[in-house]
Structure formats: structure tokens, C-alpha cells
ZAZA-956026 format. One record per residue (C-alpha): z, y, x; residue number from 1. Coordinates in steps of 0.1 Angstrom, whole numbers, padded with zeros to 4 digits. Each point is the difference from the previous one (the first is absolute). Example, Ala and Ser with C-alpha at 12.3 -4.5 7.8 and 13.67 -1.06 7.14 Angstrom:
BEGIN
> Z:Y:X:seq
> 0078:-0045:0123:1;
> -0007:0034:0014:2;
This chain:
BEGIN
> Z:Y:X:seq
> 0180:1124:3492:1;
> 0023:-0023:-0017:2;
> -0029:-0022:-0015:3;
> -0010:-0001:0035:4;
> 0037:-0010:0017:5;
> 0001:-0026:-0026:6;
> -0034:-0015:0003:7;
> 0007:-0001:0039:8;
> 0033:-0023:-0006:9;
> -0031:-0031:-0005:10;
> 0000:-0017:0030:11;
> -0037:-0005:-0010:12;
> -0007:0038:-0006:13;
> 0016:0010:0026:14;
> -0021:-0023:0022:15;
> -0031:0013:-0013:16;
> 0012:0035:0007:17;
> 0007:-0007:0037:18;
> -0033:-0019:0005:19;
> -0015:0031:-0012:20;
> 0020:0021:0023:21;
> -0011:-0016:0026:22;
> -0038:-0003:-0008:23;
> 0000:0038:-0005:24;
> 0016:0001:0038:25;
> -0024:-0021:0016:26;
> -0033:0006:-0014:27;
> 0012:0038:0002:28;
> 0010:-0002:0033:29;
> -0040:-0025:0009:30;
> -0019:0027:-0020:31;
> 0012:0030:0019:32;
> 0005:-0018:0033:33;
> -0041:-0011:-0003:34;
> -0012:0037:-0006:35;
> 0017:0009:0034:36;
> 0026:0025:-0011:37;
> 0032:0000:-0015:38;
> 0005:0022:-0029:39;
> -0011:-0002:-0040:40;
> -0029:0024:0000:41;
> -0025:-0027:0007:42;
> -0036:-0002:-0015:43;
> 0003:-0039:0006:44;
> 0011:-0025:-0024:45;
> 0036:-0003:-0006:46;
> 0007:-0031:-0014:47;
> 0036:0007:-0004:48;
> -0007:0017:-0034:49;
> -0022:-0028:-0010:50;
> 0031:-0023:-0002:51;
> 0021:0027:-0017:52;
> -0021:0004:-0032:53;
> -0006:-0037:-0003:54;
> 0036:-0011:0007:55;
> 0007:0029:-0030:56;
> -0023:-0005:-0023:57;
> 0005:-0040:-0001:58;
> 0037:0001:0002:59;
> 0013:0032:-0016:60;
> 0019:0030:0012:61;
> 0030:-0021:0015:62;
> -0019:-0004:0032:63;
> -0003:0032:0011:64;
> 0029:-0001:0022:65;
> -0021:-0018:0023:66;
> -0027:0022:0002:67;
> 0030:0028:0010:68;
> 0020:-0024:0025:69;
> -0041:-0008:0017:70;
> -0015:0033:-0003:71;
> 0035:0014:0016:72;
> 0005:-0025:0029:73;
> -0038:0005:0006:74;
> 0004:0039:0004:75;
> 0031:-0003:0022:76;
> -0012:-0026:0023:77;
> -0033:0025:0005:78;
> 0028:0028:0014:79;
> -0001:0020:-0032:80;
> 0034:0013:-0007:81;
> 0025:-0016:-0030:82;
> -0002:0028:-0023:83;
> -0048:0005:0002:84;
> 0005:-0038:-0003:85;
> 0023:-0002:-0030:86;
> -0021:0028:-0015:87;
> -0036:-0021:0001:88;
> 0020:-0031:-0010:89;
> 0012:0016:-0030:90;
> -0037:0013:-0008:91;
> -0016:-0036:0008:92;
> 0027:-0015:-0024:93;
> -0002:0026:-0031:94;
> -0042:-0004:0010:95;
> 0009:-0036:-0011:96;
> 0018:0014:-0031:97;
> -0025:0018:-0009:98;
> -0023:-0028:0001:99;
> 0017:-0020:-0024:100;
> 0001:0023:-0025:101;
> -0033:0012:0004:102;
> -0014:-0035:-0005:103;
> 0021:-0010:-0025:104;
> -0015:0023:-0021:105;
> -0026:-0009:0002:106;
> -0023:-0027:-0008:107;
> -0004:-0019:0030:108;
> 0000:-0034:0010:109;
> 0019:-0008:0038:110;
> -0022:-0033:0000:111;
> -0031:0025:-0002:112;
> -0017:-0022:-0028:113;
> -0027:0026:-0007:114;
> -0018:0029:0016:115;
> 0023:0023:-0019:116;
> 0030:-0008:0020:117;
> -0019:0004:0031:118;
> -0012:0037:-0009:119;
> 0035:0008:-0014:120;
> 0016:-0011:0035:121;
> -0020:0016:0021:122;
> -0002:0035:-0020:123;
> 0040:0002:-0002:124;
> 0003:-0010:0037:125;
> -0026:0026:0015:126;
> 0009:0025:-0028:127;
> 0036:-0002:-0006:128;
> 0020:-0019:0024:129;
> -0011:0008:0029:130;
> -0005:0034:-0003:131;
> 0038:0000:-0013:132;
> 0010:-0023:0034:133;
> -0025:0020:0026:134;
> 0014:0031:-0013:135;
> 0039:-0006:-0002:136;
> -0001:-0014:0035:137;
> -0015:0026:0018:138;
> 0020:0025:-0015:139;
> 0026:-0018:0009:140;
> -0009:-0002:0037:141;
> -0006:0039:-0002:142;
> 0034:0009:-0013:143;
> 0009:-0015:0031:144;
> -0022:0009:0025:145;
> -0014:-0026:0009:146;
> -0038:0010:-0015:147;
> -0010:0035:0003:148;
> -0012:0020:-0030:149;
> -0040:0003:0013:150;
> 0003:-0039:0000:151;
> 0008:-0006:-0039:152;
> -0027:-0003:-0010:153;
> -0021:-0020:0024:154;
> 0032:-0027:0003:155;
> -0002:0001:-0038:156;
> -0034:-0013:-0002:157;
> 0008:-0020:0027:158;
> 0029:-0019:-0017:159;
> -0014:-0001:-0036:160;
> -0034:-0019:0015:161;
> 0023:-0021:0025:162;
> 0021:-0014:-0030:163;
> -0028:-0001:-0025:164;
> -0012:-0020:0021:165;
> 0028:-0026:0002:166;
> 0005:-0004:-0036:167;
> -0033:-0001:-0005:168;
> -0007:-0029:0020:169;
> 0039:-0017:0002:170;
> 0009:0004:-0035:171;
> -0027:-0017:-0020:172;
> 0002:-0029:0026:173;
> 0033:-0008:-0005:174;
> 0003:0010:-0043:175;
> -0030:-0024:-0003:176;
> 0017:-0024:0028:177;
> 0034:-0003:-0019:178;
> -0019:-0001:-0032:179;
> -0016:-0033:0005:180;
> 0016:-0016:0032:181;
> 0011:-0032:-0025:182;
> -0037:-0007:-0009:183;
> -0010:0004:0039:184;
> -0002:-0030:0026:185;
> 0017:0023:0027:186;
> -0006:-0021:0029:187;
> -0043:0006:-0006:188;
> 0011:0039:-0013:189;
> 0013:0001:0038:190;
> -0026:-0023:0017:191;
> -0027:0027:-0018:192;
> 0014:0028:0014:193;
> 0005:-0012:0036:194;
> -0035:-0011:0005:195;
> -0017:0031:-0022:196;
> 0020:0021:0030:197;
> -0012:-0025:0028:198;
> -0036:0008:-0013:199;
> 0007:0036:-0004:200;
> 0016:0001:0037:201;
> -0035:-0017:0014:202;
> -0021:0021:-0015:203;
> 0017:0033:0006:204;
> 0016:-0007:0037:205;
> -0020:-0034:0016:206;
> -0034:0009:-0015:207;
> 0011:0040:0004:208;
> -0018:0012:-0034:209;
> 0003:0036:-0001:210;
> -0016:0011:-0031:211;
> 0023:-0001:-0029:212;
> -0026:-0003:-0030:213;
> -0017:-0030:0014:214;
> 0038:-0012:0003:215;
> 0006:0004:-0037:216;
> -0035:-0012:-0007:217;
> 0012:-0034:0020:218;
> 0037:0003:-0012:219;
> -0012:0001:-0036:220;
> -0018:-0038:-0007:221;
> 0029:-0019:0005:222;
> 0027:0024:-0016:223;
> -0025:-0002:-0033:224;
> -0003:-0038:0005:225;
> 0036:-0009:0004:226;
> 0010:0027:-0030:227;
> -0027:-0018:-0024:228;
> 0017:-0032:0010:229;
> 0032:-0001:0010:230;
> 0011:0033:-0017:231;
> 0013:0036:0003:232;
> 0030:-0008:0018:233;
> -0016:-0024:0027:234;
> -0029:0031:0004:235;
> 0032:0028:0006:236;
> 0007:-0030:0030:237;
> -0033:0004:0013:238;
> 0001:0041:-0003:239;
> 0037:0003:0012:240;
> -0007:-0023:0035:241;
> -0032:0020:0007:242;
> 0023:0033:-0006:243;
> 0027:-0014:0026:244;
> -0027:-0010:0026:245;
> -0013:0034:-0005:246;
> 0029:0021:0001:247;
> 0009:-0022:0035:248;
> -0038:0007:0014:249;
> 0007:0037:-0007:250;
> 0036:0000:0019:251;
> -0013:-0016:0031:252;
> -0030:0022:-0002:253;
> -0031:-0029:0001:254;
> -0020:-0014:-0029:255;
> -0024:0015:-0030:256;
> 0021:0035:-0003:257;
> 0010:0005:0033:258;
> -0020:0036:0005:259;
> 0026:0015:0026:260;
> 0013:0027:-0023:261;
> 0031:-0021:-0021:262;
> -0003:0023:-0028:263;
> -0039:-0011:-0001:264;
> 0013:-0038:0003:265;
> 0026:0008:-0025:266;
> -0022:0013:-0030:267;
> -0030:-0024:0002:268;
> 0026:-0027:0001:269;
> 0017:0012:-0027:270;
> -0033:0005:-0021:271;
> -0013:-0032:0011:272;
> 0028:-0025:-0010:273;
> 0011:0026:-0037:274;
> -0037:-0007:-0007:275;
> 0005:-0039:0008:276;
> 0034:0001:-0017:277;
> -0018:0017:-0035:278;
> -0027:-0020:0000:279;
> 0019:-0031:-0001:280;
> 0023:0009:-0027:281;
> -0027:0008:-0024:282;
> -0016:-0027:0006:283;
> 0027:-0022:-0003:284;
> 0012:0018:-0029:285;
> -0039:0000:-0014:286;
> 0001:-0041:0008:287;
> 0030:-0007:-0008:288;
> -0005:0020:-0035:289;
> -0033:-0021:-0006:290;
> 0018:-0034:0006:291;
> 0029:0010:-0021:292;
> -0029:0015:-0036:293;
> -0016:-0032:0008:294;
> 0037:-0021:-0005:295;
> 0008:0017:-0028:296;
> -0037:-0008:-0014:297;
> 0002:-0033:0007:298;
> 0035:-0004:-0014:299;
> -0014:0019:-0034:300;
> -0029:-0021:0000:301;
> 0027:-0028:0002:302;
> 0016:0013:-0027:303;
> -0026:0005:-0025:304;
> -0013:-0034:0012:305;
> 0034:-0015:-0015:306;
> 0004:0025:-0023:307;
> -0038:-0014:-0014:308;
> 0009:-0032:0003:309;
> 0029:0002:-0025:310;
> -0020:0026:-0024:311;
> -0024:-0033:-0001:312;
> 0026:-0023:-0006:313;
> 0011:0018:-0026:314;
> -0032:0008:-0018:315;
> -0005:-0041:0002:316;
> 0027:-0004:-0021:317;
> -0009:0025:-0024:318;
> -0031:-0015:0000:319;
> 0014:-0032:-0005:320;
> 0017:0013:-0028:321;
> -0026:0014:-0016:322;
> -0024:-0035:0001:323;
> 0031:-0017:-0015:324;
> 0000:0023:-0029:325;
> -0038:-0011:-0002:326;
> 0010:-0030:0007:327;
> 0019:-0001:-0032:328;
> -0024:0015:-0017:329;
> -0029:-0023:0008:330;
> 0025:-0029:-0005:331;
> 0007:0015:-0039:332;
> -0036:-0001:-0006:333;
> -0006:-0034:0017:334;
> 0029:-0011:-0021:335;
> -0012:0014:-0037:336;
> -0026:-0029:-0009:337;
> 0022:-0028:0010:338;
> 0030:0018:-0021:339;
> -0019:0005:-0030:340;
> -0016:-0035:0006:341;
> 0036:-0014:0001:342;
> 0011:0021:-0030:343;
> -0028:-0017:-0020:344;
> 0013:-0032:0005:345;
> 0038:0004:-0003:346;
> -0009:0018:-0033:347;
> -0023:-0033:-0011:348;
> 0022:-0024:0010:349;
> 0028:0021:-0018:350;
> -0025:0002:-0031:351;
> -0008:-0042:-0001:352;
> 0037:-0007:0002:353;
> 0009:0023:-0033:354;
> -0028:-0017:-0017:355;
> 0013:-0035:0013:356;
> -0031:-0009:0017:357;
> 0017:0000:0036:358;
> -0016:-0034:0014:359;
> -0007:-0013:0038:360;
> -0033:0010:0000:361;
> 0015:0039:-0008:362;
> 0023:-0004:0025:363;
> -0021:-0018:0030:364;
> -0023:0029:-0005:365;
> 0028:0028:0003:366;
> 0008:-0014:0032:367;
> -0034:-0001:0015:368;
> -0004:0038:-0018:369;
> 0031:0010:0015:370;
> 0001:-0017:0035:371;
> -0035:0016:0009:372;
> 0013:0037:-0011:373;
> 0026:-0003:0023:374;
> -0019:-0015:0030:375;
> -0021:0029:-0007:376;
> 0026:0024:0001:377;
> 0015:-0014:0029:378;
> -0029:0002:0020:379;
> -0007:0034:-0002:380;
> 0037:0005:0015:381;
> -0013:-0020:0028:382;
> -0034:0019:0004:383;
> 0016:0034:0000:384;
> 0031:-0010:0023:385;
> -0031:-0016:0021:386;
> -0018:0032:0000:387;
> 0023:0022:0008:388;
> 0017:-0023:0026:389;
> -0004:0018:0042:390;
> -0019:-0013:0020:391;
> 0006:0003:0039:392;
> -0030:-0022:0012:393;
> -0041:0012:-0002:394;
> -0020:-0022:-0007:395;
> -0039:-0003:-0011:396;
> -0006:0000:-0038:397;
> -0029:0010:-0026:398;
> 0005:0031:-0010:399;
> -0017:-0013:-0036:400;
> 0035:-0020:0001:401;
> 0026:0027:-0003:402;
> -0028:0023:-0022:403;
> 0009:-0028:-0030:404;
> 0034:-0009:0005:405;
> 0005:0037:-0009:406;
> -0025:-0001:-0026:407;
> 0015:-0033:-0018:408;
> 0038:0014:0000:409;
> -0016:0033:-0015:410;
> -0022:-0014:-0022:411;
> 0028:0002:-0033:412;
> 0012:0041:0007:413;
> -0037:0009:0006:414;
> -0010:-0015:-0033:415;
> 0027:0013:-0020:416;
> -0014:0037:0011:417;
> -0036:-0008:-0006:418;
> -0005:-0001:0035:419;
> -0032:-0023:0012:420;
> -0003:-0008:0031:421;
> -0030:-0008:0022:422;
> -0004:-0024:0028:423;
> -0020:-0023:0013:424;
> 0006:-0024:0027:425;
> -0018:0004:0037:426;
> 0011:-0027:0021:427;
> 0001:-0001:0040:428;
> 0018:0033:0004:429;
> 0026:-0013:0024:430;
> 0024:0025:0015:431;
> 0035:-0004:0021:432;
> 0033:0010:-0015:433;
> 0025:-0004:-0024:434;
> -0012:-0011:-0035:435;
> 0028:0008:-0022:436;
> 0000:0037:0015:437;
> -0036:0007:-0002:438;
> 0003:-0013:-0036:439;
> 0029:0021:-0009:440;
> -0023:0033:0017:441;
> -0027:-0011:-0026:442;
> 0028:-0002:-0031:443;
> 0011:0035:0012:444;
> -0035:0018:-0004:445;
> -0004:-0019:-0032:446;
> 0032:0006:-0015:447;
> -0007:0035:0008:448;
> -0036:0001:-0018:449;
> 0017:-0017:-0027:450;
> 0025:0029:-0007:451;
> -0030:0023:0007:452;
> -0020:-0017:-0028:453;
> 0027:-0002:-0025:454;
> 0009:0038:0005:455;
> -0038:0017:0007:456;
> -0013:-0020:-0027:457;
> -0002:-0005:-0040:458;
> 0011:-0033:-0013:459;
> -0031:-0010:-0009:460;
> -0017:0010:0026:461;
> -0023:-0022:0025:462;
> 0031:-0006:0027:463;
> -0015:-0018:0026:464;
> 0009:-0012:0038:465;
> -0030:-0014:0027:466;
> 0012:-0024:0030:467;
> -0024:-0006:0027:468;
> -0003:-0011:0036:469;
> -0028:0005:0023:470;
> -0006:-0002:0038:471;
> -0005:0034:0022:472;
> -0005:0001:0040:473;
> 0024:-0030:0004:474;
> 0023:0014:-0028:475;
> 0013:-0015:-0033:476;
> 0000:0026:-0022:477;
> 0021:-0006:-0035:478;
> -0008:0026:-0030:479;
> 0020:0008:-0027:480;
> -0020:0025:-0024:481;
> 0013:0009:-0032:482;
> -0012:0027:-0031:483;
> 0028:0022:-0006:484;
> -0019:0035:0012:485;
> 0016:0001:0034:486;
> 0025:0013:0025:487;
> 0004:0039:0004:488;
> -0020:0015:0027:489;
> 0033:0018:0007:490;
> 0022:-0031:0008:491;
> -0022:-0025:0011:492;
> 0010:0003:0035:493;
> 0037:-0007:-0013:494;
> -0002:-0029:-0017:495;
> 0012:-0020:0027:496;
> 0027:0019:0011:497;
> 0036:-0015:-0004:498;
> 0020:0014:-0035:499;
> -0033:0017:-0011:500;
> -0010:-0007:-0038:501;
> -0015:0012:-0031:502;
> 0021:-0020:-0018:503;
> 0037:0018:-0001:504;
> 0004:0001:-0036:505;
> -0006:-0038:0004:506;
> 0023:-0009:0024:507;
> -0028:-0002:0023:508;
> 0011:-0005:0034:509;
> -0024:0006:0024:510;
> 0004:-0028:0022:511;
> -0029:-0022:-0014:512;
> -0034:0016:0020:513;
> 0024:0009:0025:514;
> 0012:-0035:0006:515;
> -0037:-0014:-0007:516;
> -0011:0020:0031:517;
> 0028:-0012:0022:518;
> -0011:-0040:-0007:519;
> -0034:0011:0008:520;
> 0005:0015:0032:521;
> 0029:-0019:0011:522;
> -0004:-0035:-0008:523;
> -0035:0001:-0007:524;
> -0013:0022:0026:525;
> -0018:0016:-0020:526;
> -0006:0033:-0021:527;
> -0005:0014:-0035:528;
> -0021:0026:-0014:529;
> -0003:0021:-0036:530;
> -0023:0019:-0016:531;
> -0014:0010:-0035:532;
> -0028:-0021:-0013:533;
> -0023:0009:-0026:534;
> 0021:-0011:-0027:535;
> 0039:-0002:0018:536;
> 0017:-0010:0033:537;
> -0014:-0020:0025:538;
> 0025:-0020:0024:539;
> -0016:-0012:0035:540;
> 0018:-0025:0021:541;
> -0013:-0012:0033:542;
> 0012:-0033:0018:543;
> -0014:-0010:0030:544;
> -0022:-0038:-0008:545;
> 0010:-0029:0014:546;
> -0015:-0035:0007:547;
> 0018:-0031:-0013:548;
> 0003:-0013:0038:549;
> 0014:0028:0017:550;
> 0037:0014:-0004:551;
């Protein structure tokens, strides 16, 4: 009670609570006034309730004094007495209590987000709460005569299906309402609802349709449509005007339900707009549920996508690396001849002037000796910066073009293993690309046969690589075949995968097939293939052929 007194000192709070107050009064006071009587034992809708457990279960317990101040000045102005009135008041308030903690409790969701909720709600209302409220408040109109013992029962059932009713049809209108009003347009949420109950007026009163299946049957499309669309709170719009239009049809006695007996009129309408009002919400909830595991897909999707895209960056510079390292390799084997070369002549020219014999002619030719070393040396910096320079633009080239710039920076570390390697030229096979790239894929797969070579076989063994090209279906096809016994039958169909190698104890890093694929199919457009030959690994790379006139 204190909580209560001091959440009732916010102006705003205590605004809400009289607007509740006085929503409980008047749609009371409409709902019993429409079923032609004026006490609380009706089998019609009472939408009262409706607003109760919404106002409750969105706000908190604080509001309850409005439900008490409405549900009071709605029993007195019917001529019950003050004390029967204060007595149901206090029931419909602690009903509200009750709700509260009931729900909170468990798990369910007042923007009815899944079908869960919906099946929680309406098993606590029909088995809990109302039984609770239907049972409190005719006891308490017993006690004081105002409801004879034989009529318990039958006013029991009466008022449990009346308000069951109400908060089954008010409450998840006005949760879902309040729960997404901000991403509504509400001047169309209104314009819906006024000219779904124009059509529902025509078709039930002008066009005098008595036959309410083929009135849900015709009521149905457009809910569906609209829920699909616009979405579960603009379909409760729909359902809630076609409940108002009904519930006045049944008052004045004309339209679909209008049977002569009111209690007849009462139920079918009942039945007719619950069913409308259930089928909406799971479908909105089943829609709504689609559009929101289809956002989250798309936004993982999203996120793998950049997630991906900075797993590939990454493994580029790894790669990168890792081709500087053979870079620096290549380079040290480029570099040997010319350093021994230049060692010979320092140590002549060194030998000559100890011996005195240190003339022109000695030193012209250590110059010329010396100068061409070094151009050579410095030209092999410039073809391996050249080679392993980006390129952004395709264009057309011979593939037989890339095929020996690898083999002539490779020539000196193949050697030194004993490696031979065989190739011989085939001119005209033109594709579109990136040179450098397709010739750093080649230098990959051959790097790879060459550590395959060294470690499957002896020394002096017959270590040999094949090159070829051929044409096939429109296809350039590149081979690289070597004779080191093979790939495992076991993890061929890894080779290409990112991190995989056989070469840990290496410092292998599993980036080189991996990285020769993505240039294949990325910037060439292409794909690769492997299998065992007869005598080792066969590498198959297809690029589509070009002409020389057409880009």
C-alpha cells in the first residue's frame, strides 16, 4: 500500500491510473448496457477486465487503484449497494494482483513474441484468474443477497466466460498496441480499422449476411493480407473493429448473429471474433517470428561475410609473408654465382697486387668483372619486386609468359636440389587475368612439389617436375606433375584448406595451396584440381581462353 501511495504522488502515474479508471467505467458500463441487463453475471464480453490485466501487466501493480475506483463507481452507478460493490472491487483489484505475480513467474513475454506467450495467457486467464474473479464475486453478491444460492453456479459460468472473453480479446490488443505504437504510423493503424468496420458493417447489416462461417471465410483474406504485410498489430486493428461492429449488431439486434435469443447472439459472437482474435495473433506472431529468424540470418550472414573478409585479409598477409621468406630465399640462390663470381675477382686482383703485377689492363677488367655481377644482382631485386608486385587491372597475357618467369627465378634453388624441370613452350594460350598472381599460384604448387621431392625422395634419386599446357572445351588447362609418390588418399580433399599442412615440423604454413586456389577462382575465374598420377601429384588448373582482340 505504501509503494502504491508513493507511486500515485507522479502526476504521470497517477494520470495513467485515472485513465484506467475510467476505461474500466465506461467500457463496463457499454458491455453490460449492450447485453440488455444490468448486473455482472453476463455471458457477453466484458471488456472492462480486458483493460485491467493489460493496464497491469504493462505497468505494474501501482495501477490497481484504478481498476478499484472503476470497477466500484461501475457497481454503484448499476444500484448495487456500497459495501457488494466494495467487495467485487476488491476481488477485481487482488484478480489484478494475482496476475502480476502469476505472470511474473513465469516465462512470458507481454509483447507476445512467440506462440508460447499466447498459450501461457490464455491458460492462466481461463484457468486461474477468472475462475478466482468469477468465483469471489458471486460469493460476494450471495453474502449479500443479491444472488440466490441455486444461481451460483450458472452466474459463475456466466461471469468466468463473460470476462474470459474480454481479456481474451481486449488484453492482447492493447499489450501488443503499447508494445509497438512508436514503430506504427497511427493515423493508417486508425484509417485500417475504420474502413475494415465500414466493410464489416455492409456485409453483416446492408448486405444482411446471416451465416457466420461464410462471415469468417470473407472476414479472413484481408485480416491474413494486412497481417503478412503490415503486421500483427495493424491485423489486431482489423479483428478489434470487426469485434466492435459485431458486438453493436448484436445490441441492436440485426446483422450475422442476430438469432432472436441474445444468449444465442452472444455466444456465436463471442466464438466468432475469439477465433478471429487467435488466428490473428499466431499468425502475426508466426510472421512476425519468420521476418525477425530471417534478420537475424541476414545479419549473421553479414557478419561472417565481414568476419571472412578480414580472415582473408589476414591470410594475404600471411601469405605475403611467407612468399617474402621465398622471396629471400630465391634471391640467396639468385645471388650465389654472382658472389662467388665477385669473390674470384676481389681475391685475383688482391693476388696480382701482392705479386706487383697490378696494371690497367688488371684493373679495367675488374671493373667490367665487377660492374656486370652487380647489374646482375641488382636485377634480380627488380624481377622479384616485379613479380611479386599487385596487380589491380586484368588484362590478356600468354599463359607460356608467367609459366617461365617462375621457371627462370627458380631455375638456381631447383638445381641446387637436383631438381629438373620440364617444359616446353606452347604458344597462343591466351587467357584474362592477372599475370603476376597466376604466376605466383604456379610457384606455390611447385614450391610445394619441391619440398615433396626433397623429403619423399633419396638424394640421388631421379627428382623430376613436368609443365604443360593444353586446350580443353574452351579451357586452358596448366599441369604441374611431379614424381614424389603422391598425396595421401586421406587428405587429398584438404590440401586446399586454409592452415592445413604436412609440413609442421617445417614451419609449414598452410597457406600456399590454399592461397593458389583463391587466385585461381578469384582473379582468374577459374579452378584447380589434384590427384595422384602414376608416379606423384598431378595439379590441374583451368582458365577460361581468350582471344587477343577481345577483353
Amino acid at each position: 500500500m505504501r509503494r502504491t501511495l508513493e507511486a500515485l504522488q507522479n502526476p504521470s502515474r497517477l494520470k495513467i491510473v485515472a485513465i484506467l479508471a475510467l476505461l474500466y467505467f465506461v467500457s463496463g458500463k457499454l458491455s453490460i448496457e449492450m447485453q440488455g441487463n444490468v448486473n455482472f453475471s453476463n455471458i457477453g464480453l466484458f471488456a472492462a477486465e480486458g483493460f485491467a490485466l493489460a493496464f497491469a501487466l504493462y505497468f505494474g501493480r501501482w495501477v490497481w487503484p484504478g481498476i478499484f475506483v472503476g470497477q466500484l463507481l461501475l457497481a454503484l452507478s448499476n444500484g448495487f449497494g456500497l459495501f457488494p460493490s466494495l467487495m467485487v472491487s476488491t476481488a477485481n483489484s487482488l484478480e489484478a494482483l494475482l496476475a502480476i505475480y502469476i505472470f511474473s513467474h513465469l516465462d512470458f513475454n507481454t509483447g507476445f513474441t512467440r506462440l508460447k506467450d499466447l498459450w501461457i495467457f490464455l491458460f492462466v486467464v481461463a484457468g486461474i484468474l477468472q475462475p478466482f474473479s468469477a468465483l469471489a464475486g458471486n460469493l460476494s453478491l450471495w453474502i449479500y443477497g443479491m444472488l440466490p444460492a441455486e444461481s451460483i453456479l450458472q452466474s459463475t459460468l456466466a461471469w468466468w466466460f463473460g470476462n474470459s472473453m474480454g481479456q481474451f480479446i481486449v488484453t492482447p490488443f492493447l499489450l501488443i498496441f503499447l508494445h509497438r505504437y512508436k514503430t506504427i504510423n497511427l493515423l493508417e493503424f486508425f484509417i485500417y480499422g475504420l474502413l475494415f468496420a465500414c466493410f464489416i458493417y455492409i456485409i453483416e447489416v446492408v448486405l444482411e449476411l446471416h451465416n457466420a462461417f461464410l462471415l469468417f471465410g470473407i472476414t479472413l483474406p484481408p485480416v491474413i493480407y494486412v497481417v503478412a504485410n503490415k503486421g500483427l498489430a495493424y491485423g489486431l486493428a482489423l479483428s478489434t473493429a470487426a469485434s466492435i461492429v459485431s458486438a453493436f449488431t448484436v445490441s441492436l439486434g440485426v446483422g450475422t448473429f442476430a438469432t432472436g435469443d441474445i444468449v444465442d447472439s452472444t455466444i456465436n459472437f463471442n466464438l466468432f471474433i475469439f477465433a478471429l482474435n487467435m488466428l490473428v495473433i499466431t499468425m502475426g506472431i508466426l510472421f512476425e517470428e519468420r521476418m525477425r529468424q530471417e534478420s537475424l540470418l541476414k545479419q549473421r550472414i553479414e557478419e561472417a561475410l565481414h568476419e571472412n573478409q578480414e580472415q582473408q585479409i589476414m591470410l594475404m598477409r600471411q601469405s605475403r609473408l611467407a612468399q617474402m621468406g621465398e622471396m629471400i630465399a630465391m634471391i640467396a640462390h639468385q645471388w650465389r654465382q654472382p658472389l662467388n663470381n665477385l669473390s674470384l675477382v676481389n681475391q685475383l686482383l688482391v693476388a696480382k697486387y701482392k705479386k706487383g703485377k697490378l696494371d690497367d689492363k688488371t684493373i679495367e677488367e675488374f671493373k667490367v668483372n665487377t660492374k656486370k655481377q652487380i647489374t646482375l644482382m641488382s636485377t634480380t631485386i627488380d624481377d622479384f619486386r616485379n613479380f611479386f608486385k599487385s596487380e589491380e587491372k586484368k588484362t590478356l597475357f600468354d599463359v607460356n609468359e608467367a609459366l617461365e618467369t617462375v621457371l627462370e627465378m627458380t631455375q638456381a634453388i631447383f638445381t641446387t636440389h637436383d631438381i629438373r624441370i620440364y617444359y616446353e613452350r606452347a604458344p597462343g594460350h591466351i587467357v584474362l587475368g592477372t599475370q603476376n598472381a597466376l604466376a605466383q599460384a604456379i610457384l606455390n604448387i611447385l614450391n610445394n612439389a619441391r619440398d615433396a621431392l626433397i623429403e619423399m625422395s633419396p638424394k640421388d634419386a631421379r627428382r623430376s617436375i613436368r609443365l604443360a599446357l593444353h586446350k580443353e572445351n574452351g579451357w586452358v588447362v596448366i599441369t604441374v606433375e611431379d614424381n614424389a609418390g603422391g598425396i595421401p588418399e586421406e587428405i587429398v580433399a584438404k590440401i586446399f584448406d586454409p592452415y592445413f599442412s604436412t609440413k609442421k615440423e617445417k614451419n609449414g604454413t598452410g597457406l600456399g595451396l590454399y592461397m593458389t586456389r583463391m587466385i585461381v577462382e578469384k582473379q582468374m575465374e577459374g579452378h584447380i584440381e589434384v590427384c595422384n598420377g602414376p608416379e606423384g601429384a598431378t595439379f590441374k588448373i583451368y582458365i577460361r581462353e581468350h582471344a587477343r582482340d577481345t577483353e
